[in-house]
FITI-582278 format. One record per residue (C-alpha): residue in one letter; residue number from 0; x, y, z. Coordinates in nm, 3 decimals. Layout:
% residues N
KOLNU aa   i       u       v       w
KOLNU  a NUM       X       Y       Z
...
END
This chain:
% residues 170
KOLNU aa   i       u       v       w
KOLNU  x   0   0.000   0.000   0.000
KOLNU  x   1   0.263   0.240   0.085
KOLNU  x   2   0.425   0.171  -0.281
KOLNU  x   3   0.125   0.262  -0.423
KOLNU  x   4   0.119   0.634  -0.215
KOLNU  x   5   0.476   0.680  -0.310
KOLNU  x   6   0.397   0.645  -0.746
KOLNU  x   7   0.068   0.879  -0.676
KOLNU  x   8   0.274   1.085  -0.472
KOLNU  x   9   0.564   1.090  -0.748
KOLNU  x  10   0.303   1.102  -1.051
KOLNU  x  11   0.217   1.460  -0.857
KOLNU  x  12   0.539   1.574  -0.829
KOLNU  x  13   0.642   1.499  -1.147
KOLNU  x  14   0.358   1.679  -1.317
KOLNU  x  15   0.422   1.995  -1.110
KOLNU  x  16   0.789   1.973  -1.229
KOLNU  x  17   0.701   1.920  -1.624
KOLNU  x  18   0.483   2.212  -1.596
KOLNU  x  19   0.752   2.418  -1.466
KOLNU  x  20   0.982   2.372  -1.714
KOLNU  x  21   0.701   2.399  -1.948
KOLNU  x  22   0.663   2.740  -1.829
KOLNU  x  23   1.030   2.827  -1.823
KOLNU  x  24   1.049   2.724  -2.158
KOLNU  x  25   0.742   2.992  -2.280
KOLNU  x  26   0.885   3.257  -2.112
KOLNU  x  27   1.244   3.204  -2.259
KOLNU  x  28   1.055   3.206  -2.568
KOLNU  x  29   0.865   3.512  -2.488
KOLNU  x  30   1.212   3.680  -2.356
KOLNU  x  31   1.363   3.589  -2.678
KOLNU  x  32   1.113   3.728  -2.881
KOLNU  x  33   1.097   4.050  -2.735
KOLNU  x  34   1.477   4.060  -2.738
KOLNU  x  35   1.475   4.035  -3.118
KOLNU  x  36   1.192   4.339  -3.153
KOLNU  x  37   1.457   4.565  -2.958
KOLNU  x  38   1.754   4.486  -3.168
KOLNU  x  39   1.561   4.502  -3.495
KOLNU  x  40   1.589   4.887  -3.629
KOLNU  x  41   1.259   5.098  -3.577
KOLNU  x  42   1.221   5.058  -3.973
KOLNU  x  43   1.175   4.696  -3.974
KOLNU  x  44   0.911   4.694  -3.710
KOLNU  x  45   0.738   4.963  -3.895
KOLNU  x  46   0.734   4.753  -4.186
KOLNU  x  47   0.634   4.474  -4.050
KOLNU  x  48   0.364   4.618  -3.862
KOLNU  x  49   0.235   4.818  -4.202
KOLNU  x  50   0.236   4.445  -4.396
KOLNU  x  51   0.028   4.294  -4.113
KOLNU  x  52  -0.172   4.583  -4.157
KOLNU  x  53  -0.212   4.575  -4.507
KOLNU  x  54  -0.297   4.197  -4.496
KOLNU  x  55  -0.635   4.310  -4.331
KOLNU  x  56  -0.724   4.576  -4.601
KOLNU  x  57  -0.863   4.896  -4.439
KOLNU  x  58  -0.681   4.952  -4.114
KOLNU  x  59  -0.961   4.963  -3.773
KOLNU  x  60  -0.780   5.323  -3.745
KOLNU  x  61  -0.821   5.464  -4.029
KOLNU  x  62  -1.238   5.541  -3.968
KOLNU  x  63  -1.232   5.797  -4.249
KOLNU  x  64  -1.136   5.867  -4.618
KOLNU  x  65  -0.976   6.190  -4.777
KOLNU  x  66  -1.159   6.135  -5.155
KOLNU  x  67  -1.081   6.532  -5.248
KOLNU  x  68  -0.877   6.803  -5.161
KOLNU  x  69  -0.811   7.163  -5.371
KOLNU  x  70  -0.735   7.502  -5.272
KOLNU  x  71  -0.737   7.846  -5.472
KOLNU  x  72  -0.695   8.206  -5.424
KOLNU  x  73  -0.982   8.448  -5.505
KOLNU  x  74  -1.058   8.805  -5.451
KOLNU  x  75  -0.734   8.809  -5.194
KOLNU  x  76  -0.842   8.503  -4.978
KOLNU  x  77  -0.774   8.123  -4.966
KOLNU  x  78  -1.009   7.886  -5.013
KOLNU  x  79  -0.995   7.512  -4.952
KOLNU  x  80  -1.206   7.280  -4.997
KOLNU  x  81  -1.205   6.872  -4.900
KOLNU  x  82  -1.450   6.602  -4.928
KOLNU  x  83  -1.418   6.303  -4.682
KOLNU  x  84  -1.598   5.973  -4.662
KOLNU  x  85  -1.666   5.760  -4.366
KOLNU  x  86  -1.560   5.416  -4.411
KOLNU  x  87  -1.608   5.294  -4.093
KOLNU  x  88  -1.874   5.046  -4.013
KOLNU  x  89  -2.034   5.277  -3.733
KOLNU  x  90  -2.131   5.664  -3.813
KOLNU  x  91  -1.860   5.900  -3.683
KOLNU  x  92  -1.964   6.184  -3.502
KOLNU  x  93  -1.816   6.586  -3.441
KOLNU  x  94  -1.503   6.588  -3.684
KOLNU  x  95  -1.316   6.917  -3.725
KOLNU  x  96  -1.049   7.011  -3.991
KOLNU  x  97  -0.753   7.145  -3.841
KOLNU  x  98  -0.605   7.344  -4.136
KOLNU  x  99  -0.182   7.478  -4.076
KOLNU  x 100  -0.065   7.743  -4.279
KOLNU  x 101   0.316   7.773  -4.366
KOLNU  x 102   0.549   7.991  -4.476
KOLNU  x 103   0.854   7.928  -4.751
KOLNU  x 104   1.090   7.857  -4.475
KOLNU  x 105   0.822   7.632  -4.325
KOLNU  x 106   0.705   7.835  -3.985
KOLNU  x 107   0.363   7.768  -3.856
KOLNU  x 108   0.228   8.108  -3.971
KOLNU  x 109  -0.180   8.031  -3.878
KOLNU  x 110  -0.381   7.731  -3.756
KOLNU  x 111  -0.761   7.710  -3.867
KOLNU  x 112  -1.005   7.434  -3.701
KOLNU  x 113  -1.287   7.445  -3.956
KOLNU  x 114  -1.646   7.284  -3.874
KOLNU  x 115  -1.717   6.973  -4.154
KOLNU  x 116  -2.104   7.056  -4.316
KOLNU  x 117  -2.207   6.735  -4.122
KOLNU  x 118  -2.216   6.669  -3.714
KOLNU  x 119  -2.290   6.288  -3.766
KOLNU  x 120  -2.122   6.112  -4.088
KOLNU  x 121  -2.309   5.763  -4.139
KOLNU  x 122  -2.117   5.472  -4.269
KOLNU  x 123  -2.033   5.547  -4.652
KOLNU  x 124  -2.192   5.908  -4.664
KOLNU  x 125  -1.940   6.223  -4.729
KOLNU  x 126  -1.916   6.504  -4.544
KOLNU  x 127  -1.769   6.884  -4.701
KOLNU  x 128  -1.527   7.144  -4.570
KOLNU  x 129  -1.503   7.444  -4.717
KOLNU  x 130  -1.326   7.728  -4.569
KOLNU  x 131  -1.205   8.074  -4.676
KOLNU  x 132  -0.898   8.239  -4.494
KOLNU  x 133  -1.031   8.587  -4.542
KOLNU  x 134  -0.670   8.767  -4.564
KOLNU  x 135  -0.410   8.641  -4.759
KOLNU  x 136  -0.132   8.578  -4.505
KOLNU  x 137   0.201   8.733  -4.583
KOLNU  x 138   0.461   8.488  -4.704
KOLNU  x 139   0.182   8.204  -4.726
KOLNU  x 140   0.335   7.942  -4.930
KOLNU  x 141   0.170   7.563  -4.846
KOLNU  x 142  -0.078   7.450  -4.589
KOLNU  x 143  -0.167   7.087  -4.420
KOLNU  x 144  -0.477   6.931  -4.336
KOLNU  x 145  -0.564   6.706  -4.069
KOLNU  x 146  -0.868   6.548  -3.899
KOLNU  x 147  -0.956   6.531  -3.518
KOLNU  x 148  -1.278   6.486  -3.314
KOLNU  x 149  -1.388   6.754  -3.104
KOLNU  x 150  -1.239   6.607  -2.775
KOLNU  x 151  -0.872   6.629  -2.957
KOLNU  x 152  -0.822   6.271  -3.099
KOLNU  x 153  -0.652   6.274  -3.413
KOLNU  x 154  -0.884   6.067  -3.668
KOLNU  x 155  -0.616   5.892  -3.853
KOLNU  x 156  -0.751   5.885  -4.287
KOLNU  x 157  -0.706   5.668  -4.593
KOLNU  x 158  -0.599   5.928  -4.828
KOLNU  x 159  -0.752   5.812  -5.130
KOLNU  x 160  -0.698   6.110  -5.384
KOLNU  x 161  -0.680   6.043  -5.772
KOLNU  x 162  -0.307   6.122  -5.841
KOLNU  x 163  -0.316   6.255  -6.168
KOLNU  x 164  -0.039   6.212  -6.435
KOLNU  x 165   0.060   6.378  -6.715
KOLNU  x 166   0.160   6.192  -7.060
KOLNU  x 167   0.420   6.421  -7.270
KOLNU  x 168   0.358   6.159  -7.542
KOLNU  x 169   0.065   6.326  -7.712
END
């Protein structure tokens, strides 16, 4: 009988050692692998992380798509104008335009936050900016555009403007 308590004894001790080493072994695994992510440049992991993105299609960030963007000057102000799409699956709600103006040596001259024509942007439906800087800024020479929600999240976007090109070859 007491043979029989030392195996079921042993048979307990053994499993509690096996799953040590089983755990040893997953975190020298996990140890390695993060190891390898430090030592690999900040390009690689950005690559990598942009193919498993792409591998899913649309990124889950991206909840909205730049379709136009043009700008002009008339009668002595600057106008731009944007169309955006939503192409998330739920409507997104109170997006602003946060429009920087730059000079030719690239100061922030003036920073715009422009209202879109819609509050609440259902899935696939577009929503319009248009907005005139009344005074032409001295020594204006480009601008940027960005998106952000009205508590100050930047709304990461798909820009999915036609580039256009231009065949010499008649």
């Amino acid at each position: 009988m007491s043979n029989q308590k030392s195996k079921t004894n042993n048979q307990k001790f053994s499993f509690w050692v096996d799953l040590y080493r089983a755990l040893i072994l997953i975190a020298g695994v996990i140890a390695l692998l993060v190891s390898a992510l430090v030592v690999l440049p900040q390009s690689a992991v950005d690559k990598l992380a942009a193919r498993l993105e792409s591998r899913r299609g649309v990124s889950e960030y991206e909840k909205i798509a730049l379709l136009y963007l043009s700008d002009e000057f008339l009668d002595g102000s600057f106008r731009i104008r944007a169309v955006i799409r939503n192409i998330a699956a739920a409507p997104t709600e109170r997006i602003d335009a946060v429009v920087r103006l730059y000079s030719r040596e690239r100061a922030l001259l003036e920073t715009v936050v422009a209202r879109l024509d819609k509050d609440i942007i259902e899935p696939n439906d577009f929503a319009r900016l248009e907005l005139t800087v009344p005074r032409h800024t001295e020594g204006f020479a480009g601008y940027a555009v960005e998106f952000k929600s009205r508590e100050g999240d930047i709304i990461p976007y798909k820009d999915m403007r036609r580039q256009i090109t231009h065949n010499s070859n008649p």
